[in-house]
N, C-alpha and C positions, 0 to 999 in steps of 0.2 A: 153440663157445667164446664168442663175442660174445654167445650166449644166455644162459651162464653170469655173464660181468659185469655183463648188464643186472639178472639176480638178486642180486646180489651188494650191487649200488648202495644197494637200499634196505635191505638191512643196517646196510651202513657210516652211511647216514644216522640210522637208529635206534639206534645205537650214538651218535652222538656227538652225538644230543639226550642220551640217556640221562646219557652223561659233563658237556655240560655242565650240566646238572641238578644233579648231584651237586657240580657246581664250583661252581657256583649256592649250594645249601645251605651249603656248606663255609664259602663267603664271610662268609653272614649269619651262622653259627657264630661266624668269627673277629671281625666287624663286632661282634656284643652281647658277647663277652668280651674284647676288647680296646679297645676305639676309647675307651672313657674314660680307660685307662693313657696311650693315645697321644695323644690329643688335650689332654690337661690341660695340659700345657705348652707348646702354641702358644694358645690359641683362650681365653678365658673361659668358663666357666659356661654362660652361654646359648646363646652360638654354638656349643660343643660339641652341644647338645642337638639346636639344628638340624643340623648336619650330619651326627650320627648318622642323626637320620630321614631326610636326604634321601639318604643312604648306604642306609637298606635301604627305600627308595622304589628308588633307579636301582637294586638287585638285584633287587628281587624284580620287576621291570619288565625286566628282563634275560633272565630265570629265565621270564616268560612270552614273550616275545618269541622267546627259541632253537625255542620250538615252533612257531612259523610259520615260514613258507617264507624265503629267501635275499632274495627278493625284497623282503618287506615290513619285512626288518632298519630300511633309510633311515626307513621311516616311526616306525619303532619309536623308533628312535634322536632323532627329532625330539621325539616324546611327551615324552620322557624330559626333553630338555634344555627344555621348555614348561614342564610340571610342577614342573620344578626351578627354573625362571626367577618361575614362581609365587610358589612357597614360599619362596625369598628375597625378591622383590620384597615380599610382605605382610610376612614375618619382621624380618628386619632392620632396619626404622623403627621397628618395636613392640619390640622390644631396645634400638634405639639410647635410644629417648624413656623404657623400661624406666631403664638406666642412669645418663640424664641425672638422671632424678626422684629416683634414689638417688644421685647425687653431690650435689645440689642439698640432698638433707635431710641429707648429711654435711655441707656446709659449714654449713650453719645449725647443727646440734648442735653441731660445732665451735665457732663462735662464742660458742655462747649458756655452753658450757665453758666457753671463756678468761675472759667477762666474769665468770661466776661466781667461777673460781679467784681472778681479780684483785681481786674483792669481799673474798673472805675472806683476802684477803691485808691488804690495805688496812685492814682492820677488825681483824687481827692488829695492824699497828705502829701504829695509835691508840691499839690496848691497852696494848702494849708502852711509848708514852710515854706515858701518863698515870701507867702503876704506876713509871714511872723521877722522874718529876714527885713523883707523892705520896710516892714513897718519901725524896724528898728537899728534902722540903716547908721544911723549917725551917731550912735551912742555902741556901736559894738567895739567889742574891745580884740585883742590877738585872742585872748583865750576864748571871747567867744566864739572869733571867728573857727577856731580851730578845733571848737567842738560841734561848731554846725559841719564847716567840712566831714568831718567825721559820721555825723548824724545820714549826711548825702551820701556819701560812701555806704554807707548800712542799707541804706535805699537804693541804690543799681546794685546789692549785691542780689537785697531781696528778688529785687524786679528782673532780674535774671534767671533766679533760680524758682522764683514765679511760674516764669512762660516760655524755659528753657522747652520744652516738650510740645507747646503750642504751635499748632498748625496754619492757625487762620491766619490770613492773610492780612485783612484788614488789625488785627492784634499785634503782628507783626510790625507794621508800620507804626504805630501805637505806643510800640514801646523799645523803639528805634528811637522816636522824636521824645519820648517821655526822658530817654539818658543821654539823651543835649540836653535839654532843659536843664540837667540836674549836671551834667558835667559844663553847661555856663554857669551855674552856679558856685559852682567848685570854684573857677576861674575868676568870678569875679570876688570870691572871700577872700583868696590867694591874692588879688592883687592889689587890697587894701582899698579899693576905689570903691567913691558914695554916691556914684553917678544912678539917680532916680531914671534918669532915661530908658538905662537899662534894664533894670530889674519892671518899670511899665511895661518893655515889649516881651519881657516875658511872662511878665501876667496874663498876656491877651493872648500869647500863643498856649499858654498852659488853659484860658476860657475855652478856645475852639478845640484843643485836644478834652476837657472834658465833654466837651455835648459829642463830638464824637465814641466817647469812650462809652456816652446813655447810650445813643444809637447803635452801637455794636451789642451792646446789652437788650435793646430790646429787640433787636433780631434774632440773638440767640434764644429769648424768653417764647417767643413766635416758631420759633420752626420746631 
């Protein structure tokens, strides 16, 4: 009878390599069709990705492991948690500094938006008063006039303290030409003159200053 269990043993051991093998498989099965469902809503993007692979690293390290003896499980088990201590310790910096680099050129795009947006805004309501000025060229009185000057003054204070910090180049020129436009303005309230000639040519210079003001804007909205 005791002869019969001692054959018996290495059955049962064959048998429950065999089973976990198959639990093994089943795993990495469930690990490549599911672990993205599951994972997307804790972990980002990349961190997903690693801990995918490091999911079917410890299985398939698993999966060779049940075929050695009981004994050499601890050492197995140590590999596992080396390898994996590995592949975070490289991972994880190189995602972190991944991240940052991509947070870092959002905030810049960011920026270089607003400044844009606020250019063609600004180059909007210069437009706006000048056609309210010419439009009302020969009925303005002193005190109008010297609350529009005032109004323009308010406007290259803004428009300064706007894009005082602004870099771009193209912006800069932008709002260089935008405080002429606004200090001819000035000039021509101060000197009581209704000459339409003038206030037309600066209609047409403050036209081409805005479609340039789109196109810096949609360049900033692009990179």
């Amino acid at each position: 009878m005791l002869s019969n269990l001692f054959k018996t043993e290495p059955q049962l051991n064959s048998r429950g390599v065999k089973g976990l093998h198959r639990l093994a498989f089943h795993a990495i099965q469930v690990t490549d069709s599911r672990s993205h469902a599951m994972l997307k809503g804790f972990v980002s993007k990349d961190y997903a990705v690693l801990v995918i692979i490091a999911s079917l690293v410890v299985i398939l390290l698993l999966g060779v492991g049940f075929t050695s003896r009981p004994s050499d499980w601890a050492g197995w088990m140590q590999a596992i948690g080396l390898i994996v201590g590995l592949m975070v310790a490289v991972a994880v910096p190189a995602i972190q500094r991944k991240q940052e680099a991509e947070q870092a050129r959002k905030q810049i795009r960011d920026r270089e938006v607003g400044y844009a947006r606020r250019m063609q805004y600004l180059c909007g309501e210069l437009s706006e008063l000048q056609g309210r000025i010419s439009l009302n060229l020969t009925h303005l009185r002193a005190t109008d006039r010297h609350s529009l000057k005032y109004t323009l003054q308010d406007y290259l204070h803004r428009l300064f303290e706007s894009h005082k910090q602004d870099l771009n180049d193209d912006r800069v020129v932008l709002a260089h030409e935008l405080r002429q436009v606004a200090n001819d303005l000035i000039d021509e309230l101060d000197s009581g003159r209704t000459d339409r000639v003038v206030f037309m040519a600066l209609e047409k210079r403050l036209q081409k200053l805005a479609h340039r003001c789109q196109v810096n804007a949609a360049m900033a909205e692009r990179s």
